[in-house]
C-alpha positions in Angstrom: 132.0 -121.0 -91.5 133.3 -117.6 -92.1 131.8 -115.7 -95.2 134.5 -113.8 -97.3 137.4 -114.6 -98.7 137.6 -118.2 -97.1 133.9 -119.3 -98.6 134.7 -122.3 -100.8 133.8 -122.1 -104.4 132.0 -125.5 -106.0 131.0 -125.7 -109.9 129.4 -129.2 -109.5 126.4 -130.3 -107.6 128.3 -133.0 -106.2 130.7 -131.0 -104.8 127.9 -128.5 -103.5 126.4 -131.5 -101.8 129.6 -132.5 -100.1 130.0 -129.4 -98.2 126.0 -129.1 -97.7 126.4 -132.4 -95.8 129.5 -131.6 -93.5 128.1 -128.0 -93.3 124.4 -126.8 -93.3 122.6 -126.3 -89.9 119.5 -124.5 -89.2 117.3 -122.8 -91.4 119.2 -123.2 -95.4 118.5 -120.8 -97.8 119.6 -119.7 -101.1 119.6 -116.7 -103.2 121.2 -116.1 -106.9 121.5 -114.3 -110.0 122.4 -114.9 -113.4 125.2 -111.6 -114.0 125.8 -107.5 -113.1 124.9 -107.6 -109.4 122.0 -104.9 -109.2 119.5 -103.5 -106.4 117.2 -105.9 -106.8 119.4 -108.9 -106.6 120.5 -106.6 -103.1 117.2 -107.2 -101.9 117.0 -111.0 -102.8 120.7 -110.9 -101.1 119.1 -109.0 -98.1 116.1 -110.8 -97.1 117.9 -114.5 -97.8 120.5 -113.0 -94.9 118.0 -111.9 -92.6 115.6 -115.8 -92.7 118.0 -118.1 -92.3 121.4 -119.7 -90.9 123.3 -121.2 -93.7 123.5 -119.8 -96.8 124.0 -120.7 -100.5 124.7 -118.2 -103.4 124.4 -119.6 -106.6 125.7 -117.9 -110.4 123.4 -119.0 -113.3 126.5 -118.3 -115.2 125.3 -120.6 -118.3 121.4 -120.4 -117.7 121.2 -118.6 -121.3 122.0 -122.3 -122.9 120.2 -124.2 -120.6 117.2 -123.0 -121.3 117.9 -123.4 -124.9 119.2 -126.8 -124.5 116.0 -127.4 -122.3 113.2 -126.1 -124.7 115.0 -125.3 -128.2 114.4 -122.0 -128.2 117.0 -118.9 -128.0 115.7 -116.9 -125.2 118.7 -115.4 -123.3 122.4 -115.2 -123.1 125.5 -115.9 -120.8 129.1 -113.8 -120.9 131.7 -113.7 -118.6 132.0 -114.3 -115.2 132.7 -111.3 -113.4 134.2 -111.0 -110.1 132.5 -108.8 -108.2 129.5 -110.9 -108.6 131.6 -114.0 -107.2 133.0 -111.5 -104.2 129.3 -110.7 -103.7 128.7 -114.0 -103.1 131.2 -114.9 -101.4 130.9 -112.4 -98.8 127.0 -113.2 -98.5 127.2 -116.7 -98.4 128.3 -120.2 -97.1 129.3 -121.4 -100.0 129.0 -120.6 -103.7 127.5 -122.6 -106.6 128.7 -121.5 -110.4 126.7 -122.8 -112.8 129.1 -122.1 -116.0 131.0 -123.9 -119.3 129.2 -126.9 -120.3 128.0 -128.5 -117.1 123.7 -129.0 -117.4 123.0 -131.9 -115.1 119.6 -131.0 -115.9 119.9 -132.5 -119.2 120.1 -136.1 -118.0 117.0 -136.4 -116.8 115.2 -133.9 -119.6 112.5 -136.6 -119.9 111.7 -137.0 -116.7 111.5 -133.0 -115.8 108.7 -133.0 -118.6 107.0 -135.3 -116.8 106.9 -133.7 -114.1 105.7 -130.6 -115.6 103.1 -132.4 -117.2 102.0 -134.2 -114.2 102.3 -131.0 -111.8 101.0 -128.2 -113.8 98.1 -127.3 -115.8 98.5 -126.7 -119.3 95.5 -124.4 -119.3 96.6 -122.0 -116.8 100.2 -122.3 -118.0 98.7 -121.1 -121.2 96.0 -118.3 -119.6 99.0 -117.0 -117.8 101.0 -116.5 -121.3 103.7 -118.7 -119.8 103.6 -121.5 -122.6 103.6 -119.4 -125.7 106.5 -117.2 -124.5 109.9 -118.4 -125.2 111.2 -115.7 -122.3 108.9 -117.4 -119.7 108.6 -120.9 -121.0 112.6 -120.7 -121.0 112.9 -119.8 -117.3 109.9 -121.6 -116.4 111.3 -124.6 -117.1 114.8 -124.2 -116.4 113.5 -123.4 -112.9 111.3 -126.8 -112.7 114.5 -128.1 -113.9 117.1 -126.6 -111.3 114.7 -127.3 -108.5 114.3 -131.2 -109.4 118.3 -131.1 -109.6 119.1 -130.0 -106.4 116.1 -131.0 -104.3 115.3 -134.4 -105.4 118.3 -135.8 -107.2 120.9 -134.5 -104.9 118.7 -134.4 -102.0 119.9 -130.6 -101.0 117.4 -129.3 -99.2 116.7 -125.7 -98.9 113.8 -124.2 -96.8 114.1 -120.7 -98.3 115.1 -118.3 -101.7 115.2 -115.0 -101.8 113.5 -113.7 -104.6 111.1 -111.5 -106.0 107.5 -111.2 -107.2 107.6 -109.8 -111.0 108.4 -112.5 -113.0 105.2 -113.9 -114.6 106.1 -117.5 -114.4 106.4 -117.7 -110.7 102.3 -117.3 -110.5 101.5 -120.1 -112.6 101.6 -122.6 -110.2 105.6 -122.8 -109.5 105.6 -121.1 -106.1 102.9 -123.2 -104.7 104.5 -126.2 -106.5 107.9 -125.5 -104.4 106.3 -125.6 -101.4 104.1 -128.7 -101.4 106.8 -130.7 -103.4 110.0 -129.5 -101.5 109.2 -127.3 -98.6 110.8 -124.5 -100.1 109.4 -120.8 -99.1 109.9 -119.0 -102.6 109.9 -115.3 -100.6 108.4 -113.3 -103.3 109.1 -109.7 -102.3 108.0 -106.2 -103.9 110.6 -105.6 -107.2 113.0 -102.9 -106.0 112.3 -99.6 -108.5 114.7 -96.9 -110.4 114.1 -93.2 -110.0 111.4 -93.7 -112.5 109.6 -96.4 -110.5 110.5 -99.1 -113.1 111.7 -102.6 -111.3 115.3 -103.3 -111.7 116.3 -105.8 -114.5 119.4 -107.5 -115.4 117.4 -107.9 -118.7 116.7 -104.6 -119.1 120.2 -103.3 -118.2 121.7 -104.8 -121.2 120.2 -102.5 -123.3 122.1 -99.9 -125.7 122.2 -96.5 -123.7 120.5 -95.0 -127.1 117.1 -97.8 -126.1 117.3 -97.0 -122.3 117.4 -93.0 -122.8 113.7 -94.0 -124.4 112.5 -95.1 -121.3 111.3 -92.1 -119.4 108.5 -92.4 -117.2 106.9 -95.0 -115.2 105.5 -97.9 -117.4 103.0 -99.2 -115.3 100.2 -98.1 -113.2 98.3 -99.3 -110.5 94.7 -98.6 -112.3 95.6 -100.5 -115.4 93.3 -103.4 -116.2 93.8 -104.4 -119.5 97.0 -104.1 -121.9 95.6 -101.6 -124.1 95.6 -99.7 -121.6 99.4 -100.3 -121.1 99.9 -100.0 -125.1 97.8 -96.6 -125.1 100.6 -95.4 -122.1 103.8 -96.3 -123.9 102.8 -95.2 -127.6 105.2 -92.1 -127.4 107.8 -94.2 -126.6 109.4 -95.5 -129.7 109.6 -99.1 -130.7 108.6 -100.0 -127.5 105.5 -102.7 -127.4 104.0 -105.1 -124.6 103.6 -108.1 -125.0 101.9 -109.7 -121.7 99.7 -108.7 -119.4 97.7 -109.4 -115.9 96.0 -108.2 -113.2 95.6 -110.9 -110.3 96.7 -111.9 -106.7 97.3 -108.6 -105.5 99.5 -107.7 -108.7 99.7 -105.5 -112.1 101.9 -107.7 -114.3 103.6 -106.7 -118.5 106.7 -108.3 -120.6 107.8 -105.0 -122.6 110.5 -105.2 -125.4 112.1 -103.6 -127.8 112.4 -106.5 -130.1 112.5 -110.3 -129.4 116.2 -110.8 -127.5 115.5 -107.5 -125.4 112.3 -107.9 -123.7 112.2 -108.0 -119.4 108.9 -107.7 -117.0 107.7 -105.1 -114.8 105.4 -106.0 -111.7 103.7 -103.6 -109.0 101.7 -105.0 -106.2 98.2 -103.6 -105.7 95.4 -103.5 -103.4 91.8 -104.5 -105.4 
């Protein structure tokens, strides 16, 4: 199939699944974003491309009210769709998925993806990790669990491979494991692409008021720290800023940073201990 103009467009997983049956060969993989195409969604773009033969590119268009619909709790928003992020796609896939309006699948089967959750996961690291008291993480967290049992196990579309990225928090509660012994799926966590400043690039963070952003200007975290204070002691002349998370394990320096509770986003660096 020819990427471009001519890749077809689905908005439900049963039409997704039509075209995976006719269509997908080889090794399938997936990458995806929720909106504003930035570098590092390039490099989730990128390394999809480069592992596998078919290709699908999916738009978390209305991920903001899923995850509230999923866990009651506000933790992010959705806008328009724009449509350089669907040419993006298009050109960089096989086909493309928008998830957008008022179509959550998910939400049939709400029961059963807490089930699985609670069957599959420890509570106690879930909880050590700061991923279950954190409506930012516990919101894609489980959206994620959620998307996964969708497409996977319900539809039965199976990907070997995302492209994705290694700062986000909830990823290294169990989840990555969890989507390879349960699906197969190789959740390619690369190294966060960084600004000038060294800071990962966030679609979170680039919502921000220019007046917030202009705040930010040095690197926010460093390879030596080892405990937030740390963190807090580094960012104290930056005003309103605060951290709220963070850890230092498997090779990585991990902390959720905001400027209040709807504008908060994570910034990851991988070390050598």
């Amino acid at each position: 199939m020819t990427r471009g103009v001519r890749t077809p467009v689905v908005f439900t997983l049963e039409d997704l699944k039509k075209i995976y049956d006719e269509d997908a060969h080889g090794r399938k993989g997936m990458w995806a974003f929720h909106r504003s195409f930035h570098k590092g969604h390039e490099q989730c773009r990128d390394i999809t491309l480069q592992n596998n033969d078919w290709i699908v590119g999916i738009l978390w268009n209305n991920v903001g009210k899923g995850m509230e619909l999923l866990t009651d709790q506000t933790v992010d928003y959705d806008d328009f769709i724009r449509t350089s992020d669907v040419e993006m796609l298009k050109n960089n896939s096989d086909v493309v998925m928008i998830f957008t309006g008022d179509y959550h699948p998910y939400m049939k089967y709400r029961d059963f993806i807490y089930d699985v959750i609670k069957t599959d996961y420890s509570e106690k690291v879930l909880k050590e990790k700061g991923i279950r008291d954190s409506p930012g993480m516990w919101g894609s967290f489980v959206y994620s669990v959620a998307v996964r049992l969708l497409i996977h196990e319900i539809y039965g579309i199976k990907l070997d491979y995302h492209g994705a990225c290694g700062k986000e928090i909830w990823r290294w509660g169990g989840y990555n494991t969890w989507c390879m012994d349960r699906f197969g799926l190789y959740l390619d966590t690369a190294v966060p692409v960084s600004d000038d400043l060294g800071n990962n690039y966030s679609t979170m963070k680039a919502r921000m008021p220019q007046e917030l952003s202009n705040r930010i200007n040095k690197k926010l975290m460093l390879p030596h720290f080892k405990s937030i204070e740390e963190v807090e002691d580094h960012i104290k002349d930056i005003k309103d800023l605060k951290v709220e998370y963070f850890s230092r394990d498997q090779g990585w320096v991990r902390a959720r940073f905001y400027f209040n509770a709807d504008l908060w986003w994570t910034e990851s660096i991988k070390i050598e201990d």
